[in-house]
FIPA-994269 format. One line per 2 residues: number of its first residue (from 1); for each residue y, z, x of N, C-alpha, C. Coordinates in pm, whole numbers. Layout:
<recs>
NUM	Y:Z:X:Y:Z:X:Y:Z:X ~ ... $
</recs>
This chain:
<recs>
1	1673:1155:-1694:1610:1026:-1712:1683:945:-1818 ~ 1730:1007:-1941:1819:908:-2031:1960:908:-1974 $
3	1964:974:-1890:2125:938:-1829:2091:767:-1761 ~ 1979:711:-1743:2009:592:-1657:1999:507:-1780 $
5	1965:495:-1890:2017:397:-2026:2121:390:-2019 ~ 2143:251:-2058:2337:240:-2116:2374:339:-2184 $
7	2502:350:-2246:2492:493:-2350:2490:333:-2471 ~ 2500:224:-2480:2490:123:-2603:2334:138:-2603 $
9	2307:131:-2562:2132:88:-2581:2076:207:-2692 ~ 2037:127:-2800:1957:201:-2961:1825:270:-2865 $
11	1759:196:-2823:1651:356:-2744:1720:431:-2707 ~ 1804:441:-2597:1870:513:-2523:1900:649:-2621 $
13	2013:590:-2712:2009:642:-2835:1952:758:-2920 ~ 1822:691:-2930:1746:731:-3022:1630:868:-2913 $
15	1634:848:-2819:1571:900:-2694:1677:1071:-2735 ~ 1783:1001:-2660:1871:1139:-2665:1851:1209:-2784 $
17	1874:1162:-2920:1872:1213:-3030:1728:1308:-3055 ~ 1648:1237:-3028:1521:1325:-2999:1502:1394:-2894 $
19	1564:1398:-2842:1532:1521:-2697:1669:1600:-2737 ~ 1732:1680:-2793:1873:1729:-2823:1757:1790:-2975 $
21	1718:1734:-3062:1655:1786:-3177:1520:1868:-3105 ~ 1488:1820:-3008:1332:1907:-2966:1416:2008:-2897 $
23	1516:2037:-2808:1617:2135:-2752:1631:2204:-2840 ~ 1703:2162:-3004:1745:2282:-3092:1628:2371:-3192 $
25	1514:2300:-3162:1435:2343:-3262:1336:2450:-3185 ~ 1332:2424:-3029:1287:2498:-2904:1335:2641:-2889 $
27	1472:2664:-2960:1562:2770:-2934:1524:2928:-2981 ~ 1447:2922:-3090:1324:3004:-3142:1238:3058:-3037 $
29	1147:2986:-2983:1059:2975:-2898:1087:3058:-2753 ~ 1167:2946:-2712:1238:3046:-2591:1317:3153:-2570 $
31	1353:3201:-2665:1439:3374:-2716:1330:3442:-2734 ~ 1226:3399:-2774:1108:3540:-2790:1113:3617:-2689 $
33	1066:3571:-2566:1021:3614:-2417:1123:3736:-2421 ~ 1284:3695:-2349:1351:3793:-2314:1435:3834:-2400 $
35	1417:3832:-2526:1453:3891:-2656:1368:4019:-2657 ~ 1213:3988:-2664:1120:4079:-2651:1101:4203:-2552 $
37	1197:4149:-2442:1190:4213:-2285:1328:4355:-2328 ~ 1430:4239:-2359:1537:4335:-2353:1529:4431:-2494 $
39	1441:4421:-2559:1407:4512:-2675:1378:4614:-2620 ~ 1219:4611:-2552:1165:4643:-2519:1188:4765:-2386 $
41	1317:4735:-2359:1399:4792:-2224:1492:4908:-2342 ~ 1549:4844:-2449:1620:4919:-2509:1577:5045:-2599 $
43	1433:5012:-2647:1308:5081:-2698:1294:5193:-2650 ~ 1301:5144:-2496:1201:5275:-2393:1317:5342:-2349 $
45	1481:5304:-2309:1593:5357:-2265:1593:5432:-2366 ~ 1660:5395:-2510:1706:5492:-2610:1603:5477:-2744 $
47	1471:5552:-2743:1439:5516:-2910:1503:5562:-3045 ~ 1635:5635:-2987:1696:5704:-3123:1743:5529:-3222 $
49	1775:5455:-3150:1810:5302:-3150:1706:5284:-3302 ~ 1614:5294:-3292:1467:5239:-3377:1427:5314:-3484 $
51	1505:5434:-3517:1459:5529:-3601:1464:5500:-3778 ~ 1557:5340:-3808:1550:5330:-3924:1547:5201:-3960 $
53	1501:5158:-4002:1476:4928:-4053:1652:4898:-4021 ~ 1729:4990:-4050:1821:4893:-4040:1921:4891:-3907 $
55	1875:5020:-3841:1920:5049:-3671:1798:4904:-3585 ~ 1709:4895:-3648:1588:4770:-3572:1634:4670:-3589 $
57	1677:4641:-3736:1750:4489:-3727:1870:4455:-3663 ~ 1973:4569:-3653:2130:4521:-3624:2025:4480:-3471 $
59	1996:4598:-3388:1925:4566:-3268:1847:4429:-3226 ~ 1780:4370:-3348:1710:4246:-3313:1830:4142:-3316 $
61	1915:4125:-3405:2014:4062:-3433:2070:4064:-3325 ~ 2121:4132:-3293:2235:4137:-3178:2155:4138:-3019 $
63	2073:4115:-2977:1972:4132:-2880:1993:3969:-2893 ~ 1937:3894:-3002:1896:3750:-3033:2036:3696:-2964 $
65	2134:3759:-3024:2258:3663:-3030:2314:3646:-2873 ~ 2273:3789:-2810:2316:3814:-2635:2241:3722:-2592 $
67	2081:3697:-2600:2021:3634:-2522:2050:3442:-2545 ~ 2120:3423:-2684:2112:3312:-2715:2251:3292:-2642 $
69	2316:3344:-2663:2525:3286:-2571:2501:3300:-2448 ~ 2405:3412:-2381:2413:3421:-2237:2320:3226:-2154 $
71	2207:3227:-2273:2155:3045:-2265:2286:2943:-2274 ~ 2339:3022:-2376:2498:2868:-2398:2573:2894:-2285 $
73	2603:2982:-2230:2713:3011:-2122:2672:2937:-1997 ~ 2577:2972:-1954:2478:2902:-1836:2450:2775:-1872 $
75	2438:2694:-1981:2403:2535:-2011:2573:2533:-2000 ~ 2670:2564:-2076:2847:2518:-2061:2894:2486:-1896 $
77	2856:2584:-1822:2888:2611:-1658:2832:2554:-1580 ~ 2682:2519:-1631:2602:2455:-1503:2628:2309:-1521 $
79	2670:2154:-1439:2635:2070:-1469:2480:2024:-1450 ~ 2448:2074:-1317:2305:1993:-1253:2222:2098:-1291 $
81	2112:2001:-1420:1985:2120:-1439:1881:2095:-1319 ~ 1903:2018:-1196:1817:2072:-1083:1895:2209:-1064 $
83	1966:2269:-1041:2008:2375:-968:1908:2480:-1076 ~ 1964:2442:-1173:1861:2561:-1273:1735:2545:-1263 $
85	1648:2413:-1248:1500:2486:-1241:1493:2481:-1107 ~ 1546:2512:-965:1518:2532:-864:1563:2693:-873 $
87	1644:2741:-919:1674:2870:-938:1582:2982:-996 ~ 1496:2901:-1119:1450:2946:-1190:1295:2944:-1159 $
89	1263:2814:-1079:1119:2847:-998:1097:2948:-935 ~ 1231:2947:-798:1219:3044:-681:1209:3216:-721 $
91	1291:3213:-853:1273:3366:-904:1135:3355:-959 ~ 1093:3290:-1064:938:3286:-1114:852:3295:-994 $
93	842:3180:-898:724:3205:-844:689:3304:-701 ~ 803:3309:-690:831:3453:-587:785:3580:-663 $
95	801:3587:-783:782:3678:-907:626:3688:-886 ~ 597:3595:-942:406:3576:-984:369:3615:-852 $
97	376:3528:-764:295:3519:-623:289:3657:-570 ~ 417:3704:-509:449:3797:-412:523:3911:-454 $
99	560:3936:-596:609:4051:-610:557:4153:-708 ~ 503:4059:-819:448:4156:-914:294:4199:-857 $
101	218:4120:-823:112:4175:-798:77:4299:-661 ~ 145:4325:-621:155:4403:-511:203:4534:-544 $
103	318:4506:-614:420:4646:-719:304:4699:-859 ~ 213:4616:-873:80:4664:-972:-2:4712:-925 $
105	-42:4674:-807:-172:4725:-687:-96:4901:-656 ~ 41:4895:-584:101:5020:-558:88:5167:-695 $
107	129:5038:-793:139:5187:-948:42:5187:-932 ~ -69:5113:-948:-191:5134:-1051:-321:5200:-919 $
109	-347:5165:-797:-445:5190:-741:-408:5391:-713 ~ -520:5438:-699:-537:5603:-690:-580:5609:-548 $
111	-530:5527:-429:-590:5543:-300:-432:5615:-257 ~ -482:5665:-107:-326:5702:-71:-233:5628:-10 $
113	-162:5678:43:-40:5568:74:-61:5521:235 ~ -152:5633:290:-208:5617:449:-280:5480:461 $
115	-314:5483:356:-436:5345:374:-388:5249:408 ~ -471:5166:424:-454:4995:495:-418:4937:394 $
117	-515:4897:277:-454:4835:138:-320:4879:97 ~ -282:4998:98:-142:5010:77:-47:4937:139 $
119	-59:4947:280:52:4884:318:45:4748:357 ~ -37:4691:333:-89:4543:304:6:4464:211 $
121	-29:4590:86:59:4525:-2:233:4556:-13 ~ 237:4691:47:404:4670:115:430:4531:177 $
123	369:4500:291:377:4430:364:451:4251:284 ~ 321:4278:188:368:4150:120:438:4127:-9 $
125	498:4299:-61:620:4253:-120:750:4247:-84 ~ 714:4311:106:871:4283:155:865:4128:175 $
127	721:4051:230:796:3953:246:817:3892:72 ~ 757:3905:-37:790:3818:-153:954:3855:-172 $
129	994:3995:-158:1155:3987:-182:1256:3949:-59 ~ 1160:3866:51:1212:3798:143:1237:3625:100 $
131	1115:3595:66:1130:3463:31:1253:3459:-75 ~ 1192:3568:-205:1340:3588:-330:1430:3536:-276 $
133	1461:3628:-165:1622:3605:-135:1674:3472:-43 ~ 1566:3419:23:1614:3280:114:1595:3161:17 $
135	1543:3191:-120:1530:3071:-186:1680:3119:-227 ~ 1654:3215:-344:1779:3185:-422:1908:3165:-329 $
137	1932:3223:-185:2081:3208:-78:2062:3038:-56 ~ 1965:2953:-47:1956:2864:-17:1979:2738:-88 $
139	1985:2795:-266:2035:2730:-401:2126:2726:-393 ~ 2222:2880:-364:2339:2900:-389:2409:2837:-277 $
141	2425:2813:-143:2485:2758:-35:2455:2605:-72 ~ 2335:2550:-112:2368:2406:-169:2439:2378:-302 $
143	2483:2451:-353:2563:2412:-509:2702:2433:-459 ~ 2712:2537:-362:2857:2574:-323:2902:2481:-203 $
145	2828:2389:-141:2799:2270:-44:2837:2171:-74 $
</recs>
């Protein structure tokens, strides 16, 4: 939307300048999530990792710094941030809708696998990692288009 200001125009300006300062101050915020994730992966893989304040910090440190360059690498490469939140919906809401809740019903319910509810919910996480895959092939053939 501030791409259609002149780049002379003082709103225009002043617009960008404030949306670039709410971006850098955001950067906190949005590293928690999969900062927290890939800890949390590294936690449960190796806890010898965690055994002393200062094996936890190099780990938080360097966890922060992967998840923060792997954000710069992907903002450097991508021009069009439609491609990214169309990328980033189709994995989310394929996620929410059709994949996690079905893969929670499977761990967590104590019925057997004969049952109807079981394969109900097979049913509908083949199709959620069906949709997965025709959204995201369908991003990727339009960016490469």
């Amino acid at each position: 939307m501030l791409n259609l200001l002149s780049r002379h125009s003082m709103m225009g300006i002043i617009g960008r300048c404030l949306l670039t300062l709410d971006l850098a101050l955001c950067i906190p915020y949005t590293a928690f999530m999969p900062r927290y994730s890939l800890v949390a992966v590294l936690q449960s893989a190796a806890p010898s990792l965690f055994k002393t304040p200062l094996r936890e910090s190099i780990v938080h440190y360097t966890s922060t710094i992967v998840v923060v360059s792997s954000a710069l690498g992907i903002a450097l490469v991508v021009r069009d941030l439609g491609v990214v939140s169309e990328i980033t919906g189709g994995i989310s809401a394929c996620s929410i809708a059709y994949i996690i809740p079905p893969l929670l019903f499977l761990k967590l319910s104590p019925k057997p696998w004969l049952g109807f509810e079981k394969w109900i919910n097979v049913i509908v996480l083949l199709l959620g990692i069906g949709i997965f895959t025709c959204s995201s092939a369908s991003v990727v053939y339009h960016m490469i288009k």
